[in-house]
C-alpha positions in Angstrom: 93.2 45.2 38.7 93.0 42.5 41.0 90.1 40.6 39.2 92.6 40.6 36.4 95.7 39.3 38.4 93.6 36.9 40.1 92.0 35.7 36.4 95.9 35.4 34.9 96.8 33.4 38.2 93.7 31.3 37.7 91.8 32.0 40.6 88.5 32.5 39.2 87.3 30.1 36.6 85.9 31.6 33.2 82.4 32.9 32.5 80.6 30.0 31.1 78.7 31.9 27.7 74.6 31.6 28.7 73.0 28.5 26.5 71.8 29.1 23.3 68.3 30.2 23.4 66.0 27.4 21.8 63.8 28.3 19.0 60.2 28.5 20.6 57.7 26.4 18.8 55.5 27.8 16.6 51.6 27.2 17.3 49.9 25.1 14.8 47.5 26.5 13.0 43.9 26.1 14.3 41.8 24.2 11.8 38.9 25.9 10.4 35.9 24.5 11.9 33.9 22.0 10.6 30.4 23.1 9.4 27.2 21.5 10.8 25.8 19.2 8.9 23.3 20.2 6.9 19.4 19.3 7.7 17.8 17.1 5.5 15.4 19.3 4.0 13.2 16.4 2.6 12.1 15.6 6.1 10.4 18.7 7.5 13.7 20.9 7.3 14.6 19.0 10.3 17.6 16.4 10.9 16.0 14.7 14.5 13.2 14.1 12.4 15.1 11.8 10.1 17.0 9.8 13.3 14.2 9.2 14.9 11.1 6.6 14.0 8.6 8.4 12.7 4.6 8.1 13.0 2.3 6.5 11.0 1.0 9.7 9.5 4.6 11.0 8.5 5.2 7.7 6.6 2.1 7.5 5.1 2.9 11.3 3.9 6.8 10.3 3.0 5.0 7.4 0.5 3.1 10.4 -1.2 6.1 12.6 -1.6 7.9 9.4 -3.1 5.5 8.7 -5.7 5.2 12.6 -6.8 1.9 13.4 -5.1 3.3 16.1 -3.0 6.2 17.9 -2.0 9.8 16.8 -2.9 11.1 13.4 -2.5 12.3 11.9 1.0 16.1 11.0 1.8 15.9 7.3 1.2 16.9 6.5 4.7 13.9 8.3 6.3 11.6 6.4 3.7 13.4 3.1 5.1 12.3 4.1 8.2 8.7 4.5 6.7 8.4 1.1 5.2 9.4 -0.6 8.4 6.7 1.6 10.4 4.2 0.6 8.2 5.0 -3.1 7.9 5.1 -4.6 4.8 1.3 -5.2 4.2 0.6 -1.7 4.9 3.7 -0.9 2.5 2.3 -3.1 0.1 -1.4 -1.7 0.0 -0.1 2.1 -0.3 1.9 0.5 -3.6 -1.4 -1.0 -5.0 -3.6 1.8 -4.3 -0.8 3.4 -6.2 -0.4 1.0 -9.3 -4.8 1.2 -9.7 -4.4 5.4 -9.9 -5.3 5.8 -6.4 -4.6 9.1 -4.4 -2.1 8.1 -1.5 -3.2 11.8 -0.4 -6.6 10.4 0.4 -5.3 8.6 3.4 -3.2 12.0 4.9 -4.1 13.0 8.3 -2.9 16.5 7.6 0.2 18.1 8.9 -1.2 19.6 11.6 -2.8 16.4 13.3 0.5 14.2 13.0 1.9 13.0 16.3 -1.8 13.0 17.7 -2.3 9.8 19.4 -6.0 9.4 18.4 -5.4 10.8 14.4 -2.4 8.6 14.5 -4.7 5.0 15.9 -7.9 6.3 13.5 -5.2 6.3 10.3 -3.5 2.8 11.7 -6.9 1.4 11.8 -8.6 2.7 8.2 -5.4 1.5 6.7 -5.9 -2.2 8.2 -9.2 -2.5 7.4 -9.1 -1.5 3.5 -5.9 -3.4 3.2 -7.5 -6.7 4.8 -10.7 -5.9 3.5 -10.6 -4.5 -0.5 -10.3 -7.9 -2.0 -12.1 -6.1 -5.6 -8.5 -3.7 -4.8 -6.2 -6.9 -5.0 -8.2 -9.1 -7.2 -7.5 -6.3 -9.7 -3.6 -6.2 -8.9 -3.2 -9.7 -9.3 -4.8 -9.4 -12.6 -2.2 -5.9 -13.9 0.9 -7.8 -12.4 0.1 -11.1 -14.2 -0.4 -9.2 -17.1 3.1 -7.1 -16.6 5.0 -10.2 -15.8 3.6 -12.1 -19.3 4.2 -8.3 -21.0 7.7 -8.7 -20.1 8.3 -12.9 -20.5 7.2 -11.9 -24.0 9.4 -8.6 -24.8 12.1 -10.4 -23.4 13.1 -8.0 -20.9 13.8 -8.7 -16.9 10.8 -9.2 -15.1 10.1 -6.3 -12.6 9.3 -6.5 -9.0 5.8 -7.9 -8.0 4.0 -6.2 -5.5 4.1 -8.5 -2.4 0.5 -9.6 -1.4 -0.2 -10.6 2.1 -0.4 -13.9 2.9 -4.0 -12.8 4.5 -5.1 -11.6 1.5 -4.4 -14.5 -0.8 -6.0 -16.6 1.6 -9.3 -14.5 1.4 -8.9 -13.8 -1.9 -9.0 -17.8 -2.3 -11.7 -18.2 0.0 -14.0 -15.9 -2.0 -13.0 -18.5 -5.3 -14.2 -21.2 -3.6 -17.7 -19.6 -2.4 -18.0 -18.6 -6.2 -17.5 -21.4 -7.3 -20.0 -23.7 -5.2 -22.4 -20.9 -5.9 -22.1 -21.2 -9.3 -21.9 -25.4 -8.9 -25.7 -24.9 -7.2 -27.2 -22.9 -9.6 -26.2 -25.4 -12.7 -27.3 -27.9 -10.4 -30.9 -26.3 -9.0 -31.4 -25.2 -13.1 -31.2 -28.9 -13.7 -29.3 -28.3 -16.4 -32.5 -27.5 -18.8 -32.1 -23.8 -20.9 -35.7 -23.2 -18.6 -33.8 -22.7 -15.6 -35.8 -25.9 -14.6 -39.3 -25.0 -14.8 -41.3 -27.5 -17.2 -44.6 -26.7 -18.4 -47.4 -28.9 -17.2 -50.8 -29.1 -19.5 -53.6 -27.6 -18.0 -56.0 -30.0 -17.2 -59.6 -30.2 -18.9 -61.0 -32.9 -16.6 -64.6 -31.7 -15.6 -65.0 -29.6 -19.0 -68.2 -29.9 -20.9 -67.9 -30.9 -24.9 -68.6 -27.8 -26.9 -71.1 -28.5 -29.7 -68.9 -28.1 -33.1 -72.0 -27.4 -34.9 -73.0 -24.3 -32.7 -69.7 -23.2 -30.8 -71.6 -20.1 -29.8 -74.6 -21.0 -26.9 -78.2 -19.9 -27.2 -77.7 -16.2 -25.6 -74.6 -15.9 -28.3 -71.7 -16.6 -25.9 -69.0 -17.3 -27.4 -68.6 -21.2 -26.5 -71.0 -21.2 -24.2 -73.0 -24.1 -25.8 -72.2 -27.1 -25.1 -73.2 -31.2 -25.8 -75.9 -32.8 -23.4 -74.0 -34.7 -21.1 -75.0 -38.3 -21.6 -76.2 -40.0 -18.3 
């Protein structure tokens, strides 16, 4: 009774209504995760081994898979990686052996032995050495890509990439023209230019030779010109 006296006088202010209760936010919906990318099964079923430089053996072994010898092709950014191991001449040299129906193979360390330092220098080493030193190898590439770049000129079609011979190799391929040829200048020249090969006969000499008697050609015992004229004195 009196709280209601005292709310008609205006003693008591009026209950304030509570504040509307805000909406609560609604949680955004977690994203499905992202799934790992998947290893580039080209490169050993591995994806370090395609972000990281590989070995002379693996890119000697990439080449081989490239060029259908074994396995499945490599990503083409691992086989980047390859060339640039190998350098350019070495890069080159695989592509000859290639072009003249060599095995790549042939050069393969073996899976097990990549990564072993002394496999990995013996390989480095075999593949300098016929590079730099099979000239009959690039004396017969020079000869195929001549006749490809004259095959195309003629068909009228683009002319394809040359294989890129080392600067080393031209210059020993050259070197071995020029001994051939001054070989070749000495023999014409020590033949004397004569279809004998520069030996003339000489007429044997009859100096000191008794006449033989025309009449009796045979001497007195029957030998067959054993007779012979009285020297005069």
């Amino acid at each position: 009774m009196l709280k209601l006296l005292a709310t008609i006088f205006g003693f008591t202010t009026a209950v304030q209504a509570p504040p509307a209760r805000q909406p609560s936010a609604r949680k955004k919906p977690l994203a499905a995760p992202k799934a790992p990318p998947k290893p580039d099964r080209h490169v050993s079923g591995r994806l370090v081994v395609a972000l990281r430089t590989p070995t002379i053996g693996e890119a000697v072994l990439a080449f081989a898979q490239d060029v259908g010898e074994v396995g499945s092709k490599p990503s083409p950014e691992f086989l980047a990686l390859c060339r640039k191991v190998l350098g350019e001449d070495l890069w080159a040299y695989l592509q000859a052996v290639k072009l003249t129906d060599g095995r790549i193979t042939s050069f393969a360390i073996g899976v097990n032995r990549i990564g072993d330092p002394l496999a990995e220098q013996g390989l480095l080493l075999r593949l300098e050495s016929k590079c730099y030193g099979d000239l009959d190898l690039w004396d017969e590439i020079t000869r195929r890509e001549a006749k490809r770049r004259d095959n195309a000129i003629y068909g009228g079609r683009p002319i394809p990439v040359m294989i890129a011979i080392p600067d080393k190799v031209l210059k020993a391929l050259a070197a071995r023209l020029a001994r051939r040829a001054e070989d070749a200048r000495k023999h014409r020249k020590g033949a004397g230019g004569s279809s004998t090969g520069g030996v003339q006969a000489t007429p044997e000499s009859t100096e000191g030779t008794p006449p033989v008697d025309p009449e009796n050609p045979d001497g007195p015992d029957g030998t067959p010109g054993a007779a012979a004229l009285p020297v005069p004195k």
